[in-house]
Backbone as a chain_set.jsonl record, in Angstrom:
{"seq": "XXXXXXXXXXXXXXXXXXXXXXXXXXXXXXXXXXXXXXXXXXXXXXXXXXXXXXXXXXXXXXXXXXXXXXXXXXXXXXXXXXXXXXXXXXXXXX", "coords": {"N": [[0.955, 14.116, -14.354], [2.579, 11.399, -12.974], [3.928, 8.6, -14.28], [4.737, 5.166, -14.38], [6.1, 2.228, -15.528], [6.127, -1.136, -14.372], [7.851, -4.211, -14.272], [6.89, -7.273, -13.783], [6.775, -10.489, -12.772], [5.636, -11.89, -15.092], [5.068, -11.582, -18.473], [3.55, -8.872, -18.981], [4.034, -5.558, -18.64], [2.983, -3.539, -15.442], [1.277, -1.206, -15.275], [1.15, 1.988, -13.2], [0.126, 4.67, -11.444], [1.636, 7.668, -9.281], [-0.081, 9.224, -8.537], [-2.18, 8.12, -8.337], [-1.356, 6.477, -6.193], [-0.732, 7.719, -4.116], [-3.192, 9.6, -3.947], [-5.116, 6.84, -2.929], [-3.682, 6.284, -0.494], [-4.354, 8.43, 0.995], [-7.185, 8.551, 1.138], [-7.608, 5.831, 2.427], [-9.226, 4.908, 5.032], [-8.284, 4.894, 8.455], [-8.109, 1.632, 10.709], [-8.383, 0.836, 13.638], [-5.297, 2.144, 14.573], [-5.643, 5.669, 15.717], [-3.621, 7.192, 15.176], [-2.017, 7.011, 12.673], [-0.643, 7.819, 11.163], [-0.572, 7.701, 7.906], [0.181, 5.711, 7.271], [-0.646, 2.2, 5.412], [-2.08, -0.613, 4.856], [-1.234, -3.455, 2.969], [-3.825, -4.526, 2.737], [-5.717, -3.065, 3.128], [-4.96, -1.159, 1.039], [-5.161, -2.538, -1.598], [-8.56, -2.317, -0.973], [-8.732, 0.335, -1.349], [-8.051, 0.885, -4.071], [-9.063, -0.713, -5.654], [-7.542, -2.961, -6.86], [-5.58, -6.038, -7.617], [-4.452, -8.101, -4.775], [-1.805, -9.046, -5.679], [-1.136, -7.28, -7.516], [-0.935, -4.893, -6.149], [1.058, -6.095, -4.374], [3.099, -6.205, -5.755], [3.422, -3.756, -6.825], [4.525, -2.182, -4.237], [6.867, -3.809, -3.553], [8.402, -2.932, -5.685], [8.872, -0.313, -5.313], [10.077, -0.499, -2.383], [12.129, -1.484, -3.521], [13.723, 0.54, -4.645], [13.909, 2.391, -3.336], [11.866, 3.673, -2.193], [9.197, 3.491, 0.118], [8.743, 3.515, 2.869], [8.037, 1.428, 6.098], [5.986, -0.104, 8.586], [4.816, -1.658, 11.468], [1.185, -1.831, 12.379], [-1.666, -1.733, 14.359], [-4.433, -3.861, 13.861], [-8.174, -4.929, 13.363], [-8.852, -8.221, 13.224], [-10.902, -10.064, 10.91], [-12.156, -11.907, 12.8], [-11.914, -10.123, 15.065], [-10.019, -10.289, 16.393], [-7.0, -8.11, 17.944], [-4.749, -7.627, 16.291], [-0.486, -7.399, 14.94], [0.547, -5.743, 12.058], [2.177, -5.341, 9.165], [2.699, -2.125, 7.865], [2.549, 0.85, 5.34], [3.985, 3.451, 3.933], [4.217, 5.707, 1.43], [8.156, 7.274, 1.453], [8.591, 10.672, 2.968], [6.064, 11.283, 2.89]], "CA": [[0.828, 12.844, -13.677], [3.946, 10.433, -12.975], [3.488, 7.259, -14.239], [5.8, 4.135, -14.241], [5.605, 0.888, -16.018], [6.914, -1.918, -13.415], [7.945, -4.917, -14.582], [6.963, -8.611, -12.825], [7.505, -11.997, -13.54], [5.008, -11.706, -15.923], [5.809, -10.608, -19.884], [3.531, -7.622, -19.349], [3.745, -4.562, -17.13], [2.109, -2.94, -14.74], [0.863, 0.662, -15.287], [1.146, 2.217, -11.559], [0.357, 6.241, -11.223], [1.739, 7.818, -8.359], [-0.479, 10.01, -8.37], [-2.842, 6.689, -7.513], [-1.027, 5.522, -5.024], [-1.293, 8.739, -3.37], [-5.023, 9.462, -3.601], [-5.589, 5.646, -2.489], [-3.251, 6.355, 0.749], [-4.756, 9.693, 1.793], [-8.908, 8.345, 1.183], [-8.392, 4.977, 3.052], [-9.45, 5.058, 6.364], [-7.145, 3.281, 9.362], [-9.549, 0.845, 11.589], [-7.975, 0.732, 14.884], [-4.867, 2.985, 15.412], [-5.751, 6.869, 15.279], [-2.337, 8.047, 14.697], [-0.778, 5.656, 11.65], [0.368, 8.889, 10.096], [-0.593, 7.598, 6.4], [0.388, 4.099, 7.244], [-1.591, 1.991, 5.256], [-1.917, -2.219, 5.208], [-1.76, -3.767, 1.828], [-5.08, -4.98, 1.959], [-6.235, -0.958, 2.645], [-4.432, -0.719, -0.381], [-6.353, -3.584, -2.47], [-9.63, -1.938, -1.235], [-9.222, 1.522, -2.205], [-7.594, 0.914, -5.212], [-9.834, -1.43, -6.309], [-6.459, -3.421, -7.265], [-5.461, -7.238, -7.187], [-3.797, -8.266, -4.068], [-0.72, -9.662, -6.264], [-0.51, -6.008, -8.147], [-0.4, -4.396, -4.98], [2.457, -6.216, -3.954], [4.016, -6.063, -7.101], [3.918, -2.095, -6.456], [5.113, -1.802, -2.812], [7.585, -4.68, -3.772], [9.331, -1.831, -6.532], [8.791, 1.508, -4.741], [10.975, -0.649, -1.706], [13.634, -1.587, -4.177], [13.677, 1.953, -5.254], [13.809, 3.219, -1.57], [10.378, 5.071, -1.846], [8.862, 2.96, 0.879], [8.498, 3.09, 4.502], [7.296, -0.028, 6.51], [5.996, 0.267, 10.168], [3.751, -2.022, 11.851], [0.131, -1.257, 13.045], [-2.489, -2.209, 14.814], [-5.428, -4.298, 13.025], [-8.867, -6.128, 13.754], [-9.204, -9.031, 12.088], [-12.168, -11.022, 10.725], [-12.442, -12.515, 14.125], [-12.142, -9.63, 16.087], [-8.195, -10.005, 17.057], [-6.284, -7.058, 17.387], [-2.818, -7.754, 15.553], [-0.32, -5.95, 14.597], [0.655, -6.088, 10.72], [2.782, -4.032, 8.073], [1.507, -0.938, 7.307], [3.072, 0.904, 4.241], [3.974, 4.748, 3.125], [5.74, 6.491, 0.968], [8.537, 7.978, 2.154], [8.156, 12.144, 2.489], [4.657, 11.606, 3.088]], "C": [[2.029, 11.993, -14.054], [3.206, 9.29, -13.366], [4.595, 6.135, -14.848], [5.167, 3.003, -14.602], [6.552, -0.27, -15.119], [6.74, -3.282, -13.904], [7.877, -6.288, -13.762], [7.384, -9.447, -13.386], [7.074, -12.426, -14.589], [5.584, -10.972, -17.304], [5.285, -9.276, -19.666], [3.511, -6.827, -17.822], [3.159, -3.931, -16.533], [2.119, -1.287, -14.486], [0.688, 1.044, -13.748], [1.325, 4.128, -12.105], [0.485, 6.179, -9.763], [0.476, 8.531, -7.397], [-2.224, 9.157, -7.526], [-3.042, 6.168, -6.416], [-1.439, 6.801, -4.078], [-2.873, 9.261, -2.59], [-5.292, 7.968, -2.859], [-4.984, 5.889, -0.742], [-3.722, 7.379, 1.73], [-6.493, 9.254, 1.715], [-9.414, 6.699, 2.176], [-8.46, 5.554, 4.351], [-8.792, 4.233, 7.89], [-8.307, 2.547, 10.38], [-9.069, 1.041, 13.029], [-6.967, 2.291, 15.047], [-5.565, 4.822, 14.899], [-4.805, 7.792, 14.659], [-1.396, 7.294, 13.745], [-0.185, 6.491, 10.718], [0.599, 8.371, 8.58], [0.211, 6.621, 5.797], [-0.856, 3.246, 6.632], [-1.26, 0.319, 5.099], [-2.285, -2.742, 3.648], [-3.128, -4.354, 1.497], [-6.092, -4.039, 2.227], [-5.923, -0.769, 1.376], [-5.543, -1.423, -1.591], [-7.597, -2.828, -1.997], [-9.905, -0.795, -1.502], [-8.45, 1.721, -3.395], [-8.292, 0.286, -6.433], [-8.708, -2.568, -7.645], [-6.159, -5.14, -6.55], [-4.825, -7.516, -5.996], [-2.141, -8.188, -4.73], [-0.223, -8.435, -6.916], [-0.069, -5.186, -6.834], [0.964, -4.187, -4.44], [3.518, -6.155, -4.777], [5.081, -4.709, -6.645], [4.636, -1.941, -5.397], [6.45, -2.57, -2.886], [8.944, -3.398, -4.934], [9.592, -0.628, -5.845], [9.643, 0.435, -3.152], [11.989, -0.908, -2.685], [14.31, -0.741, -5.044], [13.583, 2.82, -3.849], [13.001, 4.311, -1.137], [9.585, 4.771, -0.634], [9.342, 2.64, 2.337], [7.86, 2.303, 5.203], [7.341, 0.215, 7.912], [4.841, -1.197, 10.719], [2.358, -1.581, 12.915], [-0.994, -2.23, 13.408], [-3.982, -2.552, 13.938], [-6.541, -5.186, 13.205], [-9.161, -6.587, 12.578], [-10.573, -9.129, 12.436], [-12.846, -11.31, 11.999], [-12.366, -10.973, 15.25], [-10.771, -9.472, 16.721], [-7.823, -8.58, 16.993], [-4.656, -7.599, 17.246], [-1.951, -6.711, 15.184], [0.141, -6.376, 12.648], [1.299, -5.181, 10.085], [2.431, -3.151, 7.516], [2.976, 0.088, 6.257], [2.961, 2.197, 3.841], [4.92, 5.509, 2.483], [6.425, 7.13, 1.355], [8.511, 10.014, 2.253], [6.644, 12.409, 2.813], [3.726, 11.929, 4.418]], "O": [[2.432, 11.875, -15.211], [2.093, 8.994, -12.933], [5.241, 6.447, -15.848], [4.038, 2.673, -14.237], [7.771, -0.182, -15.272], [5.578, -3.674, -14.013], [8.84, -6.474, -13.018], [8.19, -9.426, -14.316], [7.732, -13.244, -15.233], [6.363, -10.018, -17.284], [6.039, -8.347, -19.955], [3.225, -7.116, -16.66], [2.348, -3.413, -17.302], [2.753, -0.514, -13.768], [0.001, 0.266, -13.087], [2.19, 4.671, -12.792], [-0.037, 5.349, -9.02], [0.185, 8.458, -6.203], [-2.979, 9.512, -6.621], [-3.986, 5.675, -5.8], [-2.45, 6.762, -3.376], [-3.38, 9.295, -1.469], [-5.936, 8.226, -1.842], [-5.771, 5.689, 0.183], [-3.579, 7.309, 2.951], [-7.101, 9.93, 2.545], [-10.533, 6.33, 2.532], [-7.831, 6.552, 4.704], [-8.966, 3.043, 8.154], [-9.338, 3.149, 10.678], [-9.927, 1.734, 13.575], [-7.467, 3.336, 15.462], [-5.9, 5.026, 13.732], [-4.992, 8.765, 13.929], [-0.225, 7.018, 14.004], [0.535, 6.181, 9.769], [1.687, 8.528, 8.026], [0.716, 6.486, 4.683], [-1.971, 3.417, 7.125], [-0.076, 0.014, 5.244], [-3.386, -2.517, 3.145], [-3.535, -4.621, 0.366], [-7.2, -4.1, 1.695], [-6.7, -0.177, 0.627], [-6.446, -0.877, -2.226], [-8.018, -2.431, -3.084], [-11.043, -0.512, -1.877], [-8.21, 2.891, -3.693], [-8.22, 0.541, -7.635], [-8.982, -2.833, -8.816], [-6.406, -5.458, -5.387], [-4.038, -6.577, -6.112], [-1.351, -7.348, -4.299], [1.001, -8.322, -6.99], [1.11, -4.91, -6.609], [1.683, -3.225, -4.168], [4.701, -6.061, -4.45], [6.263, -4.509, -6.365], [5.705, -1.404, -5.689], [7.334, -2.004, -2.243], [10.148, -3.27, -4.709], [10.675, -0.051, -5.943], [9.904, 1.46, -2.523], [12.975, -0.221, -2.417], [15.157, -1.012, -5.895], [13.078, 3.933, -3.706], [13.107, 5.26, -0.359], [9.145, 5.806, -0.132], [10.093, 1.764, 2.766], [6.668, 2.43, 4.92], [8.346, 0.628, 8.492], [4.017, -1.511, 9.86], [2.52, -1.093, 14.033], [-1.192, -3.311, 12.854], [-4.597, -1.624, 13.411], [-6.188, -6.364, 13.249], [-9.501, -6.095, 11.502], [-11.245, -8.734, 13.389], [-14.008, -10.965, 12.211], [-12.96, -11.085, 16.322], [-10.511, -8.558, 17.503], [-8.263, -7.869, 16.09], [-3.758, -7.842, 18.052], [-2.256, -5.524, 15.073], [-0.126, -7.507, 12.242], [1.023, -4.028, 10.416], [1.743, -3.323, 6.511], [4.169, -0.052, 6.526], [1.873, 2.433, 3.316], [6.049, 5.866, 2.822], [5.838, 8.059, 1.91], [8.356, 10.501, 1.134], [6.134, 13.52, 2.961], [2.528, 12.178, 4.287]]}, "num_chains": 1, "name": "protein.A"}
């Protein structure tokens, strides 16, 4: 298991397995489009990670400034019922 300590603005760091991020991207489920090819929406991320919003972005925020990250936008119903579209998020290779 890979695992990386990522540093925020914060003194301490954030323990992140890939091996995490992985399992969390392949078990959520997409709501709307059928084909998001393992696109996932940071707040898919926050619920199968069972992870803060703010760590989340921490993570996706390093793995782009490390050019692991692919960014697409996808289709999403909100709260209300909208369909939007919104940033959806995968590692690259995947």
């Amino acid at each position: 298991m890979v695992r990386q300590t990522i540093q925020a603005d914060s003194e301490e760091g954030l323990d992140i397995s890939e091996n995490e991020l992985i399992r969390a991207l392949a078990e959520a489920q997409p709501v709307i489009d059928e084909n998001r090819e393992g696109f996932l929406t940071a707040r898919e991320m926050v619920q199968a990670l069972d992870w803060s919003a703010w760590r989340v972005k921490a993570h996706l925020h390093e793995l782009h400034d490390q050019g692991q990250l692919e960014t697409r936008k996808v289709q999403y119903q909100d709260i209300a019922g909208r369909v939007t579209r919104v940033p959806a998020y995968r590692l690259k290779g995947s």
